[in-house]
N, C-alpha and C positions, 0 to 999 in steps of 0.2 A: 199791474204790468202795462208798462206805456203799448199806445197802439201809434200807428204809423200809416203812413200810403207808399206805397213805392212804387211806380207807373200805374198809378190806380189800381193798385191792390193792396187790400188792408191787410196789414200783417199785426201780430199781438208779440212786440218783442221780450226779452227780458231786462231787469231794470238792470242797467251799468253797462248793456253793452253794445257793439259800434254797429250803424248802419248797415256794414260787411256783413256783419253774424246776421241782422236780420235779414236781408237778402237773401243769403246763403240758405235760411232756416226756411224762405218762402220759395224754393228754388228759381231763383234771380239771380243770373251771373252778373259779375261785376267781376272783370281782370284786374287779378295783382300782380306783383312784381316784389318788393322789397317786402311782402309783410307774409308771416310762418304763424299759424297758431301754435299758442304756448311764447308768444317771443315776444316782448315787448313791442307796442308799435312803435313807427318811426316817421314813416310818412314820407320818403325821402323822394320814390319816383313821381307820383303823383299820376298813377295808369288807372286808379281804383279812383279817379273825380265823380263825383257826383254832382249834381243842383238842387238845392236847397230850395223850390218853389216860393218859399213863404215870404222869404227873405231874399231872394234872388240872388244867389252867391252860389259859389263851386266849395266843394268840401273834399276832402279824403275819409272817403266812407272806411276804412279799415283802422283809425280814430276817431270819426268824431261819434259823440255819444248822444244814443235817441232819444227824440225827446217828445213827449206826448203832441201827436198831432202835427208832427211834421209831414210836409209833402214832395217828396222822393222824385227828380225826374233823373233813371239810372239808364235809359236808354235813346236818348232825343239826337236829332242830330248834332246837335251842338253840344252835349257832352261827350259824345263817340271823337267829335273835332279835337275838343279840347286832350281823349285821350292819347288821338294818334300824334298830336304835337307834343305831346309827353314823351312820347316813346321814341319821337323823330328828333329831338334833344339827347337824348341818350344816343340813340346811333351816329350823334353828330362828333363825338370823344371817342367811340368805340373801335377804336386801331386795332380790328383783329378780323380775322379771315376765318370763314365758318368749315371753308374745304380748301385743302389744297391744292394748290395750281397743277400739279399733276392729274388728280382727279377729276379737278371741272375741266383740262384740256381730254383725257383720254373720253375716245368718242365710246367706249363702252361702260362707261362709268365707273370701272374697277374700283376696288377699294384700298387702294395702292400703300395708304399709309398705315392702314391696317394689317397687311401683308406683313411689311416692313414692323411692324410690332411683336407681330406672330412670330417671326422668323430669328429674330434677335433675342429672343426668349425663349427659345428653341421647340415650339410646341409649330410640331411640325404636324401633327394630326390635324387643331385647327388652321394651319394655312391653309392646308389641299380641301379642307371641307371648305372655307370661305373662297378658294378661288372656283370649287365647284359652285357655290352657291351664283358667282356672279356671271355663269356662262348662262347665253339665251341659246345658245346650239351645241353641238358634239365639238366642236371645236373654238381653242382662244382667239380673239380679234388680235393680240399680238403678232402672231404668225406674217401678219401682214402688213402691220401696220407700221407707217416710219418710226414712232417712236417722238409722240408728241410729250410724251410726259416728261422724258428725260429733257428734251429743250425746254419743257418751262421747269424743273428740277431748280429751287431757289439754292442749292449745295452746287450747283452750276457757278454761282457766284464766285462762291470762295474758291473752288477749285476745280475736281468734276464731279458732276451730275452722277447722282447713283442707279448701280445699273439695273432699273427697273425693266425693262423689257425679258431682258435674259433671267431676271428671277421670275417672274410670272412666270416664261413658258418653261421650265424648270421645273416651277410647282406643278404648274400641270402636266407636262409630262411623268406625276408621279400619282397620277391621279387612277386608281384603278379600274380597271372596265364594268368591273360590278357596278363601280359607284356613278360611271360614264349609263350606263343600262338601265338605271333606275334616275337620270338626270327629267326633271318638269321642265319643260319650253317655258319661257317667261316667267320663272320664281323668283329672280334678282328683280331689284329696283328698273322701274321703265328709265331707262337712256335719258330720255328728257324732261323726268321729275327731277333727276340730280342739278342738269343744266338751266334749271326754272329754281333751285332752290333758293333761299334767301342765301347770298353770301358779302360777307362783307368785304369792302377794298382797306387795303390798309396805303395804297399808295405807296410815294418814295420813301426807301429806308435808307438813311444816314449809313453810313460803314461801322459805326459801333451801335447800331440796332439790328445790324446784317450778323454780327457776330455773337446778340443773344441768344438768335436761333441756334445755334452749332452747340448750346451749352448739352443738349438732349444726346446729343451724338458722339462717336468714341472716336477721336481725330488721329490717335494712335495709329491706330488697325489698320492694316492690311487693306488695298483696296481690291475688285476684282472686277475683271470686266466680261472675262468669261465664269459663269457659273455651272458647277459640275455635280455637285453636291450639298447636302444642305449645312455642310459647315462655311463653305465658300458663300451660299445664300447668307445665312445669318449674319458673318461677318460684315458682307457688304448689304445686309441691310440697315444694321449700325451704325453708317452711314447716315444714316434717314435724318433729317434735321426734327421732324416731327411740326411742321410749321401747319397744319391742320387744328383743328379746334375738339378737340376728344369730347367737349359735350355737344356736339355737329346736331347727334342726334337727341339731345334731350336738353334744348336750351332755351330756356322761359323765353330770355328777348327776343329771339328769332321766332317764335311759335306767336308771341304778338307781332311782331312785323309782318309776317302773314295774314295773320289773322284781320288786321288790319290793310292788308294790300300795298305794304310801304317799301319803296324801292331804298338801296341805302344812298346815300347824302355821297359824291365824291369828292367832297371837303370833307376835311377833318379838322375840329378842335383838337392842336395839340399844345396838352395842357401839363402831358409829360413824357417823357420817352420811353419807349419799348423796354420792359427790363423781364427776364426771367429770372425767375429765384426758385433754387431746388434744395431740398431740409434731404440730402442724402441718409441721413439716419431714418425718416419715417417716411420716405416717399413724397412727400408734398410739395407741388409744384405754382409758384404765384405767377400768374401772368398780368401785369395790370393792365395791357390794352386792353386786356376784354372784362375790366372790371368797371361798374358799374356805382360804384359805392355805397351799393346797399346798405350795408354799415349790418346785413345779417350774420357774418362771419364774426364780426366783432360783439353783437349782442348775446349767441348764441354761448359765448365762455364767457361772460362777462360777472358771470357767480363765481368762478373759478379762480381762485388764488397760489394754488398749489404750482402753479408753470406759467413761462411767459405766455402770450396768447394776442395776436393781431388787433392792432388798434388804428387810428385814424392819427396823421402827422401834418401837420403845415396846415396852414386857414387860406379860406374861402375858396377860390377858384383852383387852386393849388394841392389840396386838401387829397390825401391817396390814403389807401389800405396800404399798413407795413407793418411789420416786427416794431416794437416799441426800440425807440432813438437808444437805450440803455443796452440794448440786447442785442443780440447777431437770430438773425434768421433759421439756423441751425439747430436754436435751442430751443424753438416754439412751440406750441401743440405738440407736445412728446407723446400724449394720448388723446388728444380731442383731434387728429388730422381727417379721420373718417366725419364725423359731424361737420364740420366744419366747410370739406367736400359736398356732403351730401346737401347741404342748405345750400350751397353757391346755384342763383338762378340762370348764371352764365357759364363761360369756361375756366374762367379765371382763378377756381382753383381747381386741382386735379392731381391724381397719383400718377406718379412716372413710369408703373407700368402698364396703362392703363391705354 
């Protein structure tokens, strides 16, 4: 079994396999991004660099293969450099907004697009328990508040703004006193962890990128601007364009932009336009701004011949995750949508009711 150094320490790895693993096996962090054990490697982000001592070169530890007596530098400043310019490439294409503008404007940091989820799906239990959860006193910051969410409300656009104020204090007006008597001071998120969070700008949108967002939303329906009931809630939370990032909270890229201390880029490479694509028969929803082209969604069916299944279209800088040029979007992942979901390190893929 080859041996290795990696920041000066000897590690004894096994024969065939990548830097990564031995790291991993010595507990040495090295961050990944496109690479899943069990999934073929690929190499695509290049956030897992390493330096190659012997030979003085940068490597992608999560393929390259160990080899007796290499000298591992996995922590120096100059490969920490080389990773945050990795990842600051990547945020430089990434046309997606981690919170929505309603949320980073509300000074209490509600969870507005969440509501609006809750509500439209009719599970009215957890609304009133998540608008409990987001009070820091006996009483909502609505009550008083102008109603900054609604002015930056991106459905303001198209027509009007959804009426988020009057559904919040709704919900909580339905919030029981038991549940008000047993409420913790400070159990929601601090105000301005949300306001510090990493979020990204997506900038100006074109008029036919303004109208992907509204695909999430029921344009039919009834609007309402007084709310009385939670059928009246629901309705007009239907509304909601959903223009949030549903993986806000568990999304690899964001978790290295922090991690790394990196502010987002307010240029944008755009390399293509805003499109949302929803598989109404299974739930599956493709956002490409916030894809990354891991190419894991596509590895991960790529045994799979039984259904169509997301592959890579158009070369070099051009090059997007879609449905194969043969097929409609509708017909894809009939049964692989939950795996598929679950490997995406961004938001970019997601359930529509999620």
């Amino acid at each position: 079994m080859p041996k290795i150094r990696i920041n000066n320490i000897i590690v004894e790895a096994t024969d065939g396999s990548t830097i990564l693993d031995a790291a991993s096996k010595a507990g040495i962090h090295i961050p990944v991004l496109c690479h899943k054990d069990g999934i073929e490697h690929y190499s695509s982000c290049m956030v897992c660099m390493v330096k190659n001592n012997l030979k003085n070169d940068f490597i992608p530890s999560c393929s390259a293969i160990v080899q007796e007596g290499m000298e591992i530098d996995a922590a120096s400043d100059e490969v920490i450099h080389l990773r945050k310019k990795a990842v600051e490439l990547l945020l430089s294409e990434h046309r997606a907004e981690c919170e929505a503008p309603c949320r980073v404007v509300c000074p209490a940091g509600y969870n507005i697009p969440k509501m609006n989820r809750l509500l439209a799906d009719g599970k009215v239990r957890e609304a009133v328990e998540l608008s409990l959860s987001g009070l820091d006193s006996r009483e909502i910051r609505c009550a008083t508040c102008p109603g900054y969410c609604e002015n930056a409300c991106r459905r303001k656009k198209i027509d009007l703004s959804v009426s988020i104020r009057n559904i919040q204090l709704f919900v909580f007006q339905n919030i029981g006193e038991n549940d008000l008597s047993m409420l913790k001071i400070g159990r929601r998120d601090n105000i301005e962890g949300i306001r510090k969070r990493f979020s990204s700008r997506i900038g100006h949108l074109e008029e036919s990128e303004l109208k992907e967002w509204i695909k999430e939303s029921k344009n039919d329906a009834p609007r309402f601007r007084e709310v009385n009931d939670f059928r009246t809630a629901g309705t007009e939370a239907e509304s909601c364009m959903h223009c949030d990032c549903r993986a806000a909270g568990d999304c690899r890229l964001r978790e290295l932009a922090q991690e790394f201390s990196l502010k987002d880029p307010v240029g944008k490479v755009v390399n293509s336009h805003i499109t949302k694509k929803i598989n109404y028969k299974t739930g599956l929803i493709f956002e490409n701004a916030k894809c990354i082209k891991c190419g894991l969604c596509v590895r991960v069916c790529e045994d799979r011949n039984d259904e169509p299944a997301l592959c890579f279209i158009n070369r070099g800088f051009v090059s997007i995750i879609s449905e194969p040029l043969t097929d409609e979007f509708s017909n894809i992942l009939t049964t692989q949508t939950d795996k598929v979901i679950d490997i995406c390190p961004t938001g970019a893929l997601g359930h529509l009711k999620d």
